[in-house]
DRENPA-3360 file (N, C-alpha, C; in nm, 2 decimals, always signed):
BEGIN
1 = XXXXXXXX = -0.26/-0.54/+0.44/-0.16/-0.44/+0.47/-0.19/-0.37/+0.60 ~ -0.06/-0.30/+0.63/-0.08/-0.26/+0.80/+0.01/-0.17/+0.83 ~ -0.08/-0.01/+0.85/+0.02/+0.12/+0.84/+0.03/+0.13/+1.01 ~ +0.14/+0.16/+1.04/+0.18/+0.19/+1.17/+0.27/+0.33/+1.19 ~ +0.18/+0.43/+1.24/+0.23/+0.57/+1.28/+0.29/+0.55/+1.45 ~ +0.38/+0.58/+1.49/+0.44/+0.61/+1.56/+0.44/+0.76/+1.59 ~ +0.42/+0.84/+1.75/+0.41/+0.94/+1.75/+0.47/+0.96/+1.89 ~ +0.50/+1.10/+1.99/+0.54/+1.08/+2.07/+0.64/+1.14/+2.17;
9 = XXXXXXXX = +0.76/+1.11/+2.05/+0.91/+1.14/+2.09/+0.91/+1.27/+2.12 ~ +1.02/+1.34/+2.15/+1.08/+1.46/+2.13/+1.17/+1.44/+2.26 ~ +1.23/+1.59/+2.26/+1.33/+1.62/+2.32/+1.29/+1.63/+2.47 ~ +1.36/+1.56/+2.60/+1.36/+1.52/+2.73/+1.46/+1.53/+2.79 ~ +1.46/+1.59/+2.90/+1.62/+1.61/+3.01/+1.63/+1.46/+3.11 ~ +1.74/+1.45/+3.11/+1.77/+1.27/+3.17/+1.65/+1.27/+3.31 ~ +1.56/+1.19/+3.35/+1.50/+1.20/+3.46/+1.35/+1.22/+3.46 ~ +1.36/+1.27/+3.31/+1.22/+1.31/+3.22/+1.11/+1.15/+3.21;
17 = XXXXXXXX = +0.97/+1.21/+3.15/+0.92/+1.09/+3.11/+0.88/+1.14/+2.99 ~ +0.84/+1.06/+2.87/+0.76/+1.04/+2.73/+0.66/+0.93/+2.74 ~ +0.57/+0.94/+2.66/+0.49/+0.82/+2.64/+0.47/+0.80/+2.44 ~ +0.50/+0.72/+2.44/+0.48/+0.70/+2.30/+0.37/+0.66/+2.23 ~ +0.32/+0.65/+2.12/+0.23/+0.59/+2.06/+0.24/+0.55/+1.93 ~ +0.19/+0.43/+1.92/+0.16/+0.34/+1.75/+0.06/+0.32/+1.74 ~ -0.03/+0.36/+1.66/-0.14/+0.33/+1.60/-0.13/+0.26/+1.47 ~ -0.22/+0.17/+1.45/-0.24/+0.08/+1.35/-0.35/+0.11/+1.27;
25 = XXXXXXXX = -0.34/+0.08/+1.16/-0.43/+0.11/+1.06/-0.56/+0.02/+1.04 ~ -0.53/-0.07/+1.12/-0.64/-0.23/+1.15/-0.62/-0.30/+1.28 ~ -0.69/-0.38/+1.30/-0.70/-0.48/+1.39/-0.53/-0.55/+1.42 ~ -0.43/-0.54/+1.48/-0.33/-0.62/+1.48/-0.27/-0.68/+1.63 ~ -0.18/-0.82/+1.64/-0.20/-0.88/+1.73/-0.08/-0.84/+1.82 ~ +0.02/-0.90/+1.82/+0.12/-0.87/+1.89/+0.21/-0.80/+1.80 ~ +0.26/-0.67/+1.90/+0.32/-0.56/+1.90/+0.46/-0.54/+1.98 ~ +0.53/-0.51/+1.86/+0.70/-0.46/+1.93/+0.76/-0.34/+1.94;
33 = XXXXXXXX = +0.84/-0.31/+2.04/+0.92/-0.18/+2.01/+1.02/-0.21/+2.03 ~ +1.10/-0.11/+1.92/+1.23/-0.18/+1.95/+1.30/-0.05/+1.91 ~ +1.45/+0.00/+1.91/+1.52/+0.14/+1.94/+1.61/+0.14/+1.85 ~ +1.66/+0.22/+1.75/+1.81/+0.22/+1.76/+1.88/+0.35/+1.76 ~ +2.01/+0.35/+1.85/+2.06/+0.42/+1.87/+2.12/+0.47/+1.79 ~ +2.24/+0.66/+1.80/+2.28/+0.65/+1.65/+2.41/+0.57/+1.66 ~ +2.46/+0.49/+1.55/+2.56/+0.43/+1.50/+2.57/+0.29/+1.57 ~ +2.45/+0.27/+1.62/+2.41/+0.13/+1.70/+2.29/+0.03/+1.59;
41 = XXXXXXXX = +2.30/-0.08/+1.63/+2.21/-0.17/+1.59/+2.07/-0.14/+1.64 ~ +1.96/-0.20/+1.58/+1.85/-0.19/+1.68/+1.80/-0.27/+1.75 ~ +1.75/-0.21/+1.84/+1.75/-0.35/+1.96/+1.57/-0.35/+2.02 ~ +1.53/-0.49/+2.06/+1.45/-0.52/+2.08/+1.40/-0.43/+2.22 ~ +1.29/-0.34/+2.25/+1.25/-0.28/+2.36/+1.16/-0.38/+2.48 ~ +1.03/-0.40/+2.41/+0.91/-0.43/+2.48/+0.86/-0.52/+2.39 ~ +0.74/-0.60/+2.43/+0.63/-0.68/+2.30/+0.53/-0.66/+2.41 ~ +0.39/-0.66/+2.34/+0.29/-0.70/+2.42/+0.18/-0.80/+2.31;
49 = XXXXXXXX = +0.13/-0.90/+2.35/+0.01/-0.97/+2.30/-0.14/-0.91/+2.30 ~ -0.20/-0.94/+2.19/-0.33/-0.94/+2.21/-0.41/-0.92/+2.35 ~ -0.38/-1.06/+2.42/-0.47/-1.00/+2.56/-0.34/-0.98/+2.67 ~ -0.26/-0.88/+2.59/-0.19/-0.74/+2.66/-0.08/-0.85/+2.79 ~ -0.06/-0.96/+2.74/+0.08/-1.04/+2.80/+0.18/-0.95/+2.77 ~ +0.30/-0.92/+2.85/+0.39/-0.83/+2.83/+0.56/-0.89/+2.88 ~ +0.63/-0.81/+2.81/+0.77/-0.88/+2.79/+0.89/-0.75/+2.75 ~ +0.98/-0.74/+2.88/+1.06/-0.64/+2.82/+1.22/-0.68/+2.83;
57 = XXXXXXXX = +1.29/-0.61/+2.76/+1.46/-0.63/+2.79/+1.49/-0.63/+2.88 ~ +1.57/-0.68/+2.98/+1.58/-0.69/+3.11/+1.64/-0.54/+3.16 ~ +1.73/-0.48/+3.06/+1.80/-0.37/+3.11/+1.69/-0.24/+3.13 ~ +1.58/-0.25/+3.06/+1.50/-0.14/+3.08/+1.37/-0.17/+3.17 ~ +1.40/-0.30/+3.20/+1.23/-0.34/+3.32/+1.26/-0.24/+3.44 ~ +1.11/-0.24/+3.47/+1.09/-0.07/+3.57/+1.10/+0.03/+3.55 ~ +1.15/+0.06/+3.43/+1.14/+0.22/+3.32/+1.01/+0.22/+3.27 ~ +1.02/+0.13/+3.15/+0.94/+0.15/+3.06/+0.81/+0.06/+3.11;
65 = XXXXXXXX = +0.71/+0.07/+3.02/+0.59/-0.01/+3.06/+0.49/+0.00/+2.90 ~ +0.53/-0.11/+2.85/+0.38/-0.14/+2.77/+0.26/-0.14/+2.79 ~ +0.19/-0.08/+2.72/+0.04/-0.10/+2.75/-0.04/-0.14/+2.61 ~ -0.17/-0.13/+2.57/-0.22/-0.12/+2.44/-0.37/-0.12/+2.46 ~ -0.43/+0.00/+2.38/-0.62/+0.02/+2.39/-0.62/-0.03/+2.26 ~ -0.74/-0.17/+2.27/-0.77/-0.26/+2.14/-0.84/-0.16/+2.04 ~ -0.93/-0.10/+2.21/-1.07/-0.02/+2.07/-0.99/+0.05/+2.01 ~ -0.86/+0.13/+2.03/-0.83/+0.24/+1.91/-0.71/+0.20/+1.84;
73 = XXXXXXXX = -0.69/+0.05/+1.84/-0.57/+0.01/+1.76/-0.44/+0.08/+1.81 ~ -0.40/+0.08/+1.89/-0.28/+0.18/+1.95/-0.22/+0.07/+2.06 ~ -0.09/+0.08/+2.09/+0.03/+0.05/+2.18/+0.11/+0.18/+2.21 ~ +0.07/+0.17/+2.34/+0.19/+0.28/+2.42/+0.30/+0.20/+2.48 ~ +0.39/+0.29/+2.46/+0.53/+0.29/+2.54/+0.62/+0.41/+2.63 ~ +0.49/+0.40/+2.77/+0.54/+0.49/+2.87/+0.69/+0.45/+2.94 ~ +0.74/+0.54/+2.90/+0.91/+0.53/+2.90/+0.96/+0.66/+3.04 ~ +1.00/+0.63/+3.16/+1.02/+0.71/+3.33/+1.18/+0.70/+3.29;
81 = XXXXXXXX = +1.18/+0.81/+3.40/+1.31/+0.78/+3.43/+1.42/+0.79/+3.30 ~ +1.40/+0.86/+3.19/+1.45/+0.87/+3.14/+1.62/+0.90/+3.13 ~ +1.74/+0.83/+3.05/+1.84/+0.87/+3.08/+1.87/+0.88/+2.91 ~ +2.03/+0.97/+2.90/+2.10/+0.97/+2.79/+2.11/+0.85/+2.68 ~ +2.15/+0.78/+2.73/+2.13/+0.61/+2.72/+2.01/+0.59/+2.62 ~ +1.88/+0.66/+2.63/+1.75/+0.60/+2.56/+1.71/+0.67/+2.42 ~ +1.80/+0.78/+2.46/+1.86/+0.84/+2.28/+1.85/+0.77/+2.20 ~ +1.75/+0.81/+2.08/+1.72/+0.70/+1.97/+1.62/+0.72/+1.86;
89 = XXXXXXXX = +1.61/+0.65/+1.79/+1.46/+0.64/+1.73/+1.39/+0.52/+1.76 ~ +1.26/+0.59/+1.77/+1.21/+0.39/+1.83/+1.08/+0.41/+1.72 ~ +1.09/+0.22/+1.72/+0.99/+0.13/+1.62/+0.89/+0.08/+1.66 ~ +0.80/+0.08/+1.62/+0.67/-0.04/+1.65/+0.68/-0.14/+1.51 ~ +0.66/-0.27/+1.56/+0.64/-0.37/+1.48/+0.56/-0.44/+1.46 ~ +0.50/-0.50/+1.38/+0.39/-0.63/+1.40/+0.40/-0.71/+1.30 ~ +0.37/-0.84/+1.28/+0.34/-0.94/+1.19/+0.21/-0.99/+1.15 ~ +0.19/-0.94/+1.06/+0.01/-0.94/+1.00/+0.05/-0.98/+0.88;
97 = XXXXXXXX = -0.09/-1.14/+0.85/-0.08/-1.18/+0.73/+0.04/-1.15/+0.64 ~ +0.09/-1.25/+0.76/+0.26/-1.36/+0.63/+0.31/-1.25/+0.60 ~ +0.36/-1.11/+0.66/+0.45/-0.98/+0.69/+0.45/-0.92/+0.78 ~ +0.62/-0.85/+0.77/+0.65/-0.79/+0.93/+0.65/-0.64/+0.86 ~ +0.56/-0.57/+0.95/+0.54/-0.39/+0.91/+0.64/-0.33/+1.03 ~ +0.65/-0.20/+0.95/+0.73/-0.13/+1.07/+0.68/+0.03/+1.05 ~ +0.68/+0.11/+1.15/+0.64/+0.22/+1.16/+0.76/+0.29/+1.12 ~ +0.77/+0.41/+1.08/+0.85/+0.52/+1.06/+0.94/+0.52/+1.16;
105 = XXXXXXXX = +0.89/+0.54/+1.25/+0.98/+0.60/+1.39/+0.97/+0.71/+1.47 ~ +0.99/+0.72/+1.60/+0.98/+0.87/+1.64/+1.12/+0.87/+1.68 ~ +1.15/+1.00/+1.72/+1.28/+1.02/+1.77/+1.28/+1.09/+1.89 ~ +1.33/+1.00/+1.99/+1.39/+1.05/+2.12/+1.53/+1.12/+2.17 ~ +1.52/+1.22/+2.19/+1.64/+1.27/+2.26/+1.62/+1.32/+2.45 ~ +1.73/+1.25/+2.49/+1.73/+1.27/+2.61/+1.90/+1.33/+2.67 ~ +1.90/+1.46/+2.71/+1.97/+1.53/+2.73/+2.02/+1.49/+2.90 ~ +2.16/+1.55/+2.89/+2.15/+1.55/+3.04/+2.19/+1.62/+3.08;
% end
């Protein structure tokens, strides 16, 4: 089993930055974030691998930026440039032993 705290969010004026954080309760390999807006679907953000290979939505490349420190079990999601648009709650995900975990969520609000 594999607890994932998300921490982070809060309230940002358009132009703002946040950085986010998921920490994991163990060892885990590749890591997602993903958003949903309100009365929206949720949509796929970032992924990063193990040895920290990285992959984002096209609409937010050069905003945001994955990263991840093994030693402390954590993935960040430093998020620039913030706009109205990134209003949300966002998820970390992973797949550990034959299940997909998901973190609570943090919540972003970006004003403008």
């Amino acid at each position: 089993q594999v607890q994932l705290v998300e921490s982070g969010g809060g309230l940002v004026q358009a132009g703002g930055s946040l950085r986010l954080s998921c920490t994991a309760s163990r060892i885990i390999n590749a890591v997602n974030w993903y958003r949903q807006a309100p009365g929206k679907q949720r949509e796929w953000v970032a992924s990063i691998t193990r040895s920290e290979s990285t992959s984002y939505a096209d609409s937010l490349k050069g905003r945001f930026t994955i990263s991840r420190d093994n030693a402390k079990n954590t993935v960040y999601l430093q998020m620039n440039n913030l706009k109205p648009d990134d209003t949300g709650v966002y998820y970390c995900n992973t797949y550990a032993v034959g299940n997909n975990y998901w973190g609570q969520g943090t919540r972003v609000t970006v004003s403008s």
